[in-house]
C-alpha positions in Angstrom: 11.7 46.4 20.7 11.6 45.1 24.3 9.9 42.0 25.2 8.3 42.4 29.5 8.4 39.3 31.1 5.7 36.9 31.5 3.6 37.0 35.1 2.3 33.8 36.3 -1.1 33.2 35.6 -1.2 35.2 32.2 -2.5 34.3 28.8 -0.3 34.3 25.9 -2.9 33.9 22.7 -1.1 30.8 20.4 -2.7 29.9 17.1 -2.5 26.7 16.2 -2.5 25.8 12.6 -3.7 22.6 10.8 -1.6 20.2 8.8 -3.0 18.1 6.6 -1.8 14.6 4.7 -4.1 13.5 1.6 -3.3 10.1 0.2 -4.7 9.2 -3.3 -4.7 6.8 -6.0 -4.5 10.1 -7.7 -8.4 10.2 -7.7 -10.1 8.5 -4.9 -8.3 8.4 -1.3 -7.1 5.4 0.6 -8.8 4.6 3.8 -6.5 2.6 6.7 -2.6 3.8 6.3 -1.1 4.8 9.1 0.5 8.0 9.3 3.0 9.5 12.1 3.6 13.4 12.6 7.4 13.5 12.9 9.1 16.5 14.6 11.2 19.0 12.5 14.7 16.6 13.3 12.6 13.6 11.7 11.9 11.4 15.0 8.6 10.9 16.3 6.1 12.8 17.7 4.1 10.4 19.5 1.1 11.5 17.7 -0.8 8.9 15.1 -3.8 8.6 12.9 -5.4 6.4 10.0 -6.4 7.8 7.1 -10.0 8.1 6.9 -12.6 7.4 3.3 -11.4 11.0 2.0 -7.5 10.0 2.5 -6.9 12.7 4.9 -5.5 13.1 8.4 -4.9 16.5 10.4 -2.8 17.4 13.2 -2.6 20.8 15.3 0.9 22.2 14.6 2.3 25.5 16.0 2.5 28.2 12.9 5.9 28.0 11.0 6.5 24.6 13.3 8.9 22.5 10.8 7.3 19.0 10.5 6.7 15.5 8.7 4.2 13.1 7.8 5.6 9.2 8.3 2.8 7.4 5.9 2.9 3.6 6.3 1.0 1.5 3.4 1.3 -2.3 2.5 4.4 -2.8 5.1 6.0 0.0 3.0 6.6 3.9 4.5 7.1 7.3 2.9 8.3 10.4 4.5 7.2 13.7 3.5 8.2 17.5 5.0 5.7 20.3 5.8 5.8 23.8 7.6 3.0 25.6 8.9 0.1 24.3 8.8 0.2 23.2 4.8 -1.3 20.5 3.3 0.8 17.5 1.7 -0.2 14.6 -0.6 1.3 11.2 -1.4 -0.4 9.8 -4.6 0.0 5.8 -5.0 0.4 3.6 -8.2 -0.9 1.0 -9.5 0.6 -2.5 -10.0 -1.2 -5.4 -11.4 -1.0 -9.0 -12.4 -2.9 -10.9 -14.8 -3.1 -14.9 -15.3 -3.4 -16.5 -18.2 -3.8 -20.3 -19.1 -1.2 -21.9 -21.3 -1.5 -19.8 -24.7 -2.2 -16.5 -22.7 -5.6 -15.8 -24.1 -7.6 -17.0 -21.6 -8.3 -15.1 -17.8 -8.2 -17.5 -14.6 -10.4 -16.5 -12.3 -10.8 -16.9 -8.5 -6.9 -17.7 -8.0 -5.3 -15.7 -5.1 -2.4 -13.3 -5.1 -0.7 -12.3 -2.2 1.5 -8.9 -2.6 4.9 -9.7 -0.8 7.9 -7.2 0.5 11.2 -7.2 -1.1 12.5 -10.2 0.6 9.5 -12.4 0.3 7.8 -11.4 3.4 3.8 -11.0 3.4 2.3 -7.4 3.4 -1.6 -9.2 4.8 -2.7 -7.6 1.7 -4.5 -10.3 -1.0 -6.8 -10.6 -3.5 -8.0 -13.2 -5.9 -7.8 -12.7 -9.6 -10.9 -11.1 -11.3 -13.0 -12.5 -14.4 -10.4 -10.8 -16.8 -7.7 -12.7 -14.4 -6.0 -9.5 -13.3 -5.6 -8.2 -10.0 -4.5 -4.7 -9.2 -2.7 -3.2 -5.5 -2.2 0.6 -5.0 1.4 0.8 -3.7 3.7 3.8 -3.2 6.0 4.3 -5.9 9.2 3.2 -4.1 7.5 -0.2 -2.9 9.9 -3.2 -4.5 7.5 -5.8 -4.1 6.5 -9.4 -6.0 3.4 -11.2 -6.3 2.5 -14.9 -5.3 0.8 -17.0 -6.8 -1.1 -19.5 -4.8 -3.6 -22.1 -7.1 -4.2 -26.1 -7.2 -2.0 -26.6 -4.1 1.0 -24.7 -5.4 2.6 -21.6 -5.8 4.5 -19.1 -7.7 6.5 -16.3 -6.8 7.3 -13.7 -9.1 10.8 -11.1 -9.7 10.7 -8.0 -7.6 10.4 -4.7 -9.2 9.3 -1.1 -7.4 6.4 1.4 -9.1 3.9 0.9 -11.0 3.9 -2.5 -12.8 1.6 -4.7 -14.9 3.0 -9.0 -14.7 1.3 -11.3 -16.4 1.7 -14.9 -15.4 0.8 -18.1 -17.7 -0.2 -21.1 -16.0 0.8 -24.0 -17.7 -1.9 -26.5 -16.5 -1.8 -30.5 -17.2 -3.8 -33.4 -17.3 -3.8 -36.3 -15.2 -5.5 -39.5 -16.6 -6.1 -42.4 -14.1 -6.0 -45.8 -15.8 -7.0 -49.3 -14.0 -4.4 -51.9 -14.1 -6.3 -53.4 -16.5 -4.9 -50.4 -18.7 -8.9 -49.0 -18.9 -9.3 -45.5 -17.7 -10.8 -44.7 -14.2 -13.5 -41.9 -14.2 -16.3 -40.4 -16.6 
């Protein structure tokens, strides 16, 4: 077949097709990760969304256009390749913490956990522990990440580790006990 050559001025009908990104805990999905379409070679398109309270962005592509989704979540990323205008999904886990008093059988409550990078470096995203003392982050399954501990003035920090995870941490608290120098205690 020949193709005839374009005049000026004519309309040449393109459909545009829609690709989609879902991100999920695996049931629910995750409102605020950014997420950059990538060109077919990997290197950015220049076009950006955040996921909205069903998970999902959508951006026009050209049918059989090779593409990817850059998804960036708790200062971690993932990639992902599409064609077309399909729809891809990135699916988090869960990693928790839990504190314990000295003996592990009693929750803390109230005490705040930052989730750190590999490194050390703050991600902005914390939480304090519930009344069962855990706290849980949805984080891709790649992220190497710690938790630290801040309570009383002080802080812990704990190993890295990627995925899923579930730390527990037991504080061991003590006692301080004022005494007069008369050798009497101070207090009630």
């Amino acid at each position: 077949w020949k193709s005839a050559p374009l005049s000026a001025g004519a309309d040449v009908p393109l459909a545009m097709e829609t690709a989609t990104l879902t991100y999920s805990d695996g049931v629910n999905g995750i409102e605020g990760a950014r997420v950059d379409l990538l060109k077919a070679n990997d290197k950015a398109s220049g076009k950006r969304q955040t996921t909205g309270p069903d998970g999902k962005v959508s951006f026009e592509v050209l049918p059989d256009a090779g593409y990817g989704f850059k998804l960036t979540h708790n200062g971690e990323t993932a990639s992902i390749t599409g064609s077309g205008g399909s729809d891809e999904i990135i699916t988090t886990v869960t990693t928790t913490l839990t504190l314990f008093e000295e003996g592990g059988t009693t929750p803390i409550p109230g005490v705040r956990v930052d989730l750190l990078k590999a490194g050390g470096k703050g991600t902005g995203k914390r939480l304090n522990t519930e009344a069962d003392g855990k706290v849980a982050f949805d984080v891709l399954n790649t992220f190497t990440h710690a938790f630290k501990v801040t309570m009383n003035g002080g802080s812990f920090t704990t190993g890295e580790d990627s995925g899923a995870r579930s730390e527990t941490v037991v504080a061991q608290l003590s006692t301080v006990t004022l005494i007069a120098e008369s050798g009497v205690g101070i207090g009630g």
